[in-house]
N, C-alpha and C positions, 0 to 999 in steps of 0.2 A: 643501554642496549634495548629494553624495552621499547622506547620513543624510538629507536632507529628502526628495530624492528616491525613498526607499525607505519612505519614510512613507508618501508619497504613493501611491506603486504597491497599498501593503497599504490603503490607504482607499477605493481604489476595487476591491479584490479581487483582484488580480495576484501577492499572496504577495512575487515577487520578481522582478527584474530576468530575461525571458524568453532563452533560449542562441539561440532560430530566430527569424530576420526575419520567419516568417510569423505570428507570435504578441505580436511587437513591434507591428508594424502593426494590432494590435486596441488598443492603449492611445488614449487622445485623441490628436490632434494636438500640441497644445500640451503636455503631458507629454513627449509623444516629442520635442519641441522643447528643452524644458529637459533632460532627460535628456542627449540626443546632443551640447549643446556643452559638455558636461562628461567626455567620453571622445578623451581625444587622440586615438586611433586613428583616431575618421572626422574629428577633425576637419587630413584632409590631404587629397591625391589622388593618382591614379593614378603620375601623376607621381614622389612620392616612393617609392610601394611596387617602383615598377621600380627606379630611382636608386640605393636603399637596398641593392640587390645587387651594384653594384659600386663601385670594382674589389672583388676578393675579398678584403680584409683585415675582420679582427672589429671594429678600433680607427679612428676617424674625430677629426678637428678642423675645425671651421668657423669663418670670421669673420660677425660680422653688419657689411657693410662700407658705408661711406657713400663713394660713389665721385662724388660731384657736391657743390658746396655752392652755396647760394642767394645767399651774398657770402661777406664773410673769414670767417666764424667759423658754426659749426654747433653747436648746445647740445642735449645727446640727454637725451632721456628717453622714460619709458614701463615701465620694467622689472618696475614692478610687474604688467603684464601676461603677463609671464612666468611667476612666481611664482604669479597666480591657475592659471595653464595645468598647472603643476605640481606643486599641492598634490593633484591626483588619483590617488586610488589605484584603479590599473588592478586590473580582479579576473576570475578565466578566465569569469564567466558574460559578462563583454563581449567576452572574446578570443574565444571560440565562437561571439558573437552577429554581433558585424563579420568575424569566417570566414565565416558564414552567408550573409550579406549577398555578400560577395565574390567567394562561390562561385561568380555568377551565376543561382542556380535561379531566383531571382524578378526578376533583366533581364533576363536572356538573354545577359550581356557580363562570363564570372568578368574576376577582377584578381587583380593579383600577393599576396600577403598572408601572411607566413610566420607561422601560428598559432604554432607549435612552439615559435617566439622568442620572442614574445610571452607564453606562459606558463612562459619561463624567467623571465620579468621578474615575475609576481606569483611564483613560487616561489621565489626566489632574488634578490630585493629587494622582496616584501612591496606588488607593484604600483604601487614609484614608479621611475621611469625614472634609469636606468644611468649617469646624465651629472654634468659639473662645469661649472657657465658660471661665467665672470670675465667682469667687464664696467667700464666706465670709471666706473659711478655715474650715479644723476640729477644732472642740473644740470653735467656737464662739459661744458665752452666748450673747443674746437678749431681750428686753423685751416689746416689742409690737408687735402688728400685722394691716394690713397685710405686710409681711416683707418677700420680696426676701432673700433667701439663696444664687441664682445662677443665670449667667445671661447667657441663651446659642445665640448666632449669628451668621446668616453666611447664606448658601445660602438655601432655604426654606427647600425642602424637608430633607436634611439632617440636619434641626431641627428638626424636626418634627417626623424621626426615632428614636429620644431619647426621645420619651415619657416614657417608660419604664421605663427610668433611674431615671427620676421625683420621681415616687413613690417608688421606691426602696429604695434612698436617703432618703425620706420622713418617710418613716417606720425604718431607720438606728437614725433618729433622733428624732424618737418616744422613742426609745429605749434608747437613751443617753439622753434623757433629762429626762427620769423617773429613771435614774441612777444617774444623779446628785440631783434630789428632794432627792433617798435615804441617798444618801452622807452630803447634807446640814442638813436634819433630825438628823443621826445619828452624824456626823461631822466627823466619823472616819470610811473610807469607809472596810477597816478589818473589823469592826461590820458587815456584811453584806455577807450574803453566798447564790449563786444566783441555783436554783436547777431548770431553766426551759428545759433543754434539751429535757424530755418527752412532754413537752409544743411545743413543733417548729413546724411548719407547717411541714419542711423539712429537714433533717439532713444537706443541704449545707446552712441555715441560720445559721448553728450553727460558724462555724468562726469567717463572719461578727457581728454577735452580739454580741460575746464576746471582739472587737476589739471597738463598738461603748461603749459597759456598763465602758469597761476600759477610753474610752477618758471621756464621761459622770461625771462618777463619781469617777474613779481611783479603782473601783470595780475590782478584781482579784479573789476570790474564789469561786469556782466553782464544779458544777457537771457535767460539760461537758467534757467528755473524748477527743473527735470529735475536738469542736473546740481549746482546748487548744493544742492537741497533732498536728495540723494544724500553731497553730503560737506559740508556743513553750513559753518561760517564757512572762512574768511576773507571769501566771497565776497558779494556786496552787489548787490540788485536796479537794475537800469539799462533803460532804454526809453523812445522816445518815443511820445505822445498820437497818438493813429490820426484820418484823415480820417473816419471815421462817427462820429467824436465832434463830432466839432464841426457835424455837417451835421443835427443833432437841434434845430438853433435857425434862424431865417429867418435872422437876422446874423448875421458871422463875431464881433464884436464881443460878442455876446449868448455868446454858445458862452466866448468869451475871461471875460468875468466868474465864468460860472458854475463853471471850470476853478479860476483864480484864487481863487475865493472857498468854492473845498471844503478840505478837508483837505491834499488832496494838492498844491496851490496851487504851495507853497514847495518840494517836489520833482520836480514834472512837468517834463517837455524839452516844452516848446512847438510845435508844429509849423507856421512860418507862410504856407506859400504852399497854403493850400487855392484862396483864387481867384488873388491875386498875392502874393508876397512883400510888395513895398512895401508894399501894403494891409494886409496883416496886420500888419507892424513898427511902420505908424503907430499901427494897433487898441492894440498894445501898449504904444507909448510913453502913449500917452492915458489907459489903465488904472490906468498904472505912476505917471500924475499925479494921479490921481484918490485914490491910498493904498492902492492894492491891492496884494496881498504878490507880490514879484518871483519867479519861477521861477526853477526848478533852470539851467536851460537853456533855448535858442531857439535852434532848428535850420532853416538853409535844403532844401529840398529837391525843387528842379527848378531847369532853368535851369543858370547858371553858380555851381553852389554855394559854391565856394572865395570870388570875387568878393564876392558878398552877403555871406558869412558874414563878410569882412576890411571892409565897409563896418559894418553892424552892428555887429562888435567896435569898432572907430572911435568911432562912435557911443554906444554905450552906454559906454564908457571916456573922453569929454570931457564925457559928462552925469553920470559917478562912480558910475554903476550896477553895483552887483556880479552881472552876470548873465552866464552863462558862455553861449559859442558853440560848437554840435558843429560840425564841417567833416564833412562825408559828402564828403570825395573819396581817405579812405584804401584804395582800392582794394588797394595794393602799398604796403609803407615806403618806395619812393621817392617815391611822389605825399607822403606824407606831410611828407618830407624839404623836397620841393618848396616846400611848405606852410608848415613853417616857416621858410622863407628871407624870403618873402615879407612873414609877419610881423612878423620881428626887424627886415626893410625897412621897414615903416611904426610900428614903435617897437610895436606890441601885446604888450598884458598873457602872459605865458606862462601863466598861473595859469588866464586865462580862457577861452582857444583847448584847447577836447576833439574828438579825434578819435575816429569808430566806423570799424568795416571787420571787422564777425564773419566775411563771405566769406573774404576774403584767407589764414585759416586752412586753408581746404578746399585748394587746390590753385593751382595744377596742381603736384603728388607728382613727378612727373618732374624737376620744377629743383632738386631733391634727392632722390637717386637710393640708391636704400639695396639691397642683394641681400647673397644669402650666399653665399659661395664658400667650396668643398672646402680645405683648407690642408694636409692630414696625414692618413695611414693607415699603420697597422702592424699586425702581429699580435702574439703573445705575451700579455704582460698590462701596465696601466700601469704596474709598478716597473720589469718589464725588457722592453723592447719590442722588435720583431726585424721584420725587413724593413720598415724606415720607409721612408716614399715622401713628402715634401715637395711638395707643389704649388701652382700660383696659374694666374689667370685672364693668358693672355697675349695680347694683341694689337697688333700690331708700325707698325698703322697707327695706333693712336690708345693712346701712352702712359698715357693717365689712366684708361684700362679696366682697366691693370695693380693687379692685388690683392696682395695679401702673402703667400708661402710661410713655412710651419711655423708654428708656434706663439708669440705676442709677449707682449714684458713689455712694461708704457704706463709712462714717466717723463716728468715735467711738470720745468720751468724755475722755480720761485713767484718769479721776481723779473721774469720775462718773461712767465710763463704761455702758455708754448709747449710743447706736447708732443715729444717724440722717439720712434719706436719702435725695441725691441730686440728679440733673440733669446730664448727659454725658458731661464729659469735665467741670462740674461744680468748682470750687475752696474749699476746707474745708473751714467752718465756723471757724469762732474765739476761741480756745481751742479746737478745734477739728482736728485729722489728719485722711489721706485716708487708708482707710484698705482694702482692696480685694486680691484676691490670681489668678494668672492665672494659671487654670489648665490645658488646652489643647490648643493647636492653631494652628490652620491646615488651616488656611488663610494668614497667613504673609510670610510664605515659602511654597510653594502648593508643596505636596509630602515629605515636610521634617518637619512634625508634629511635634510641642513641646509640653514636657509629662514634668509635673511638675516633678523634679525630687527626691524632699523629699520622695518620695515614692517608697521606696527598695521592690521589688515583693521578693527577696529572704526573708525577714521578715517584714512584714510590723508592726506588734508591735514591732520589732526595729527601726523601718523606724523614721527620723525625723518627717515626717508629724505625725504621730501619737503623738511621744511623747512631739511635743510641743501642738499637742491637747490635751493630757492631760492636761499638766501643764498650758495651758491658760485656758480650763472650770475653774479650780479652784481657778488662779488669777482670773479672770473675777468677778467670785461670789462671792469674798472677796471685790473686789470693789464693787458690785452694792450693797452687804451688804443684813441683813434683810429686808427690806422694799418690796424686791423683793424674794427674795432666800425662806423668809419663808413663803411665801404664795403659796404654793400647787391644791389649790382647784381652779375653772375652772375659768378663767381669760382673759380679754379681753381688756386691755389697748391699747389703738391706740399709732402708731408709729409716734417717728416725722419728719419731712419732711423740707427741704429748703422752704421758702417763693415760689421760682420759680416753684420748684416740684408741693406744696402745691396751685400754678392757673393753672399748667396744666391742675392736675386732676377737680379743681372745674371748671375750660372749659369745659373739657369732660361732667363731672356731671349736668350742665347749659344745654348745646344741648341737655340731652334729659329728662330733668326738662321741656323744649319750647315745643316737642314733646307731653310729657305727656297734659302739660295746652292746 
């Protein structure tokens, strides 16, 4: 983006990337657009340039922590979003330019902004930031809180620019984990046709989150033209027939043959209550007798939809019709759950009962609660560090607020598929082995960053990382089994911890239990 970017600047006469905001602001819009979400530096706030100054140590550690889960088990992903954030090489014509900006001359409101740092970071790591994250991988399945995903380190302030990344991550695995609830529900993620694209805050969510639904729950059809035609297969067009299609004819009936007897006939989702339901499902049967080829699907949509949609299934399964019924009332995986009880109650085909619900992906973000809390500061250097400070998020009224002090090693159970957390450099427990992923490190070689490399940017839903996030959400939750998998509803199981972890944190909690009394 970089190199295109600089193409770009000399195409339209700009030579190069301008050091003063007052000369920046002469490029297009939209240049200045793509340029600026390619420079970590603005893309933070005021927020972290203050933060980033204390306390006084050089050396920082943060968790990206998941302190809420949405039932038993949370499945993360997104990391690849980090990776894009981090392949930028910072270069001093932007450290000059975001000083510039900062300084206030042209709001009237300087910020805090320590150039001088900043161009230690292109002179002395070649403009890629100073850090090591370890992270759990896509596709890991958890079942407590509060439970680091990631573990960023390195030298402060450029922790501290990846705030951003926290929540974006965060809301990537909002999204995969209410994609596997759908999956464990249905158990056959094909049942399931995701229709949020009018839902997106922004059409460039739309990629990412059909790459998190896929590792999630192995979810592939879709109504997202955008992100599918962006990362190319797995993913498989889904949608149903709009009311102004059919209102191009006087009868509903007439509208129904000409549907039927196009091309698209044998794959359209039907839609039948443009006047009544019943009206339309008779149109159809009558069609359907007549020799016309059976649709993909017939979908209710007003009314008591779950109702119609279990009469219809009924119905079209004692006449031996292979025609599949969407339910529109997967709002939430519990309606869904609901849904199927109902079914398996009046003996319905499961093959032929498909649920949609693309909203249910958006939110509400809150009933999975993701932030980053401080864990570590020292000075010195990373071999030998001096005056380390250990911290966590404490609050004495509500335990589950409590984060994790220092720095952790993740061990998984594979015969439980229950995680444990430990201490830095701590050894697995007995049946338990180390699991973490290094995804970037730009301190062990300064200037010659390692970029996990399962992650093919030419496709990344080809990309290894992905596809073994797939296929480990789905072993994972075959391990943890029911106990965990079918419980949906808002869930709060604490995590477990090494015995050592486990007096860290009750230290911390102790000093200021003294304070309080």
């Amino acid at each position: 983006m970089s190199e295109a970017n600089n193409l770009l600047l000399k195409h339209f006469g700009y030579g190069k990337l301008p050091s003063r905001y007052e000369d920046f602001m002469k490029i297009p819009q939209w240049l200045r657009k793509m340029i600026a979400k390619n420079i970590p530096l603005v893309l933070s706030d005021n927020y972290e340039h203050f933060m980033a100054c204390l306390p006084g140590k050089k050396y920082a550690a943060h968790h990206v922590l998941v302190r809420k889960q949405l039932g038993g088990f949370t499945v993360a992903a997104g990391f690849w979003k980090w990776l894009e954030f981090l392949s930028h090489q910072i270069t001093h014509n932007e450290v000059d330019l975001v000083a510039d900006f900062q300084s206030g001359k042209h709001n009237g409101h300087p910020r805090q902004f320590n150039a001088e740092y900043w161009h230690h970071v292109v002179d002395d790591f070649d403009g890629y930031l100073p850090i090591r994250i370890e992270c759990v991988g896509e596709g890991a399945v958890f079942t407590g809180v509060p439970f680091p995903i990631a573990e960023i380190y390195g030298e402060k302030p450029a922790v501290w620019v990846n705030e951003p990344m926290y929540i974006q991550i965060g809301q990537l695995t909002h999204v995969a984990t209410i994609a596997a609830q759908f999956a464990e529900v249905l158990g056959d993620p094909w049942r399931f046709i995701e229709v949020a694209f009018r839902a997106l805050q922004n059409c460039e969510f739309s990629d990412d989150m059909l790459l998190a639904m896929l590792i999630g729950g192995g979810i592939i059809s879709t109504s997202n033209d955008l992100g599918a035609f962006i990362n190319g297969a797995p993913f498989k067009s889904a949608g149903t027939t709009g009311h102004c299609f059919y209102q191009q004819w006087k009868k509903f009936i007439d509208s129904l043959r000409a549907l039927l007897g196009s091309e698209l006939g044998p794959y359209c989702t039907v839609l039948l209550d443009i006047i009544k339901h019943d009206y339309g499902f008779k149109d159809l049967q009558q069609l359907l007798g007549e020799g016309y080829p059976a649709p993909f699907a017939e979908r209710p949509d007003s009314g008591d939809t779950l109702k119609l949609g279990m009469h219809d299934l009924t119905v079209l399964q004692d006449e031996g019709k292979m025609i599949n019924v969407v339910f529109e009332d997967g709002h939430k995986p519990l309606d869904v759950l609901e849904a199927e009880k109902k079914r398996k109650q009046y003996g319905l085909s499961k093959e032929r009962a498909i649920h949609g619900a693309g909203g249910a992906f958006i939110g509400p973000r809150r009933a999975l609660e993701v932030a980053n809390k401080a864990c570590l500061f020292h000075d010195g250097t990373p071999k030998e560090p001096i005056d380390t400070v250990e911290t966590m998020k404490i609050c004495l009224d509500d335990t589950m607020k409590q984060s994790v002090p220092g720095r952790v090693e993740w061990f998984i159970n594979n015969d439980t598929g229950v995680y444990i957390l430990g201490e830095k450099g701590e050894s697995a427990p007995p049946n338990y082995s180390s699991q973490k992923v290094l995804l970037y490190d730009g301190l062990t070689n300064p200037g010659k960053p390692f970029f996990n490399p399962e992650y093919t940017h030419e496709s990344l839903a080809r990309s290894l990382a992905i596809q073994n996030g797939v296929e480990r959400s789905s072993l994972q939750r075959k391990t943890l089994g029911p106990d965990f998998t079918r419980d949906i509803g808002e869930n709060k199981t604490g995590i477990a911890m090494t015995k050592a972890l486990r007096q860290k944190r009750s230290k911390i909690r102790e000093e200021a239990l003294k304070q309080v009394r």
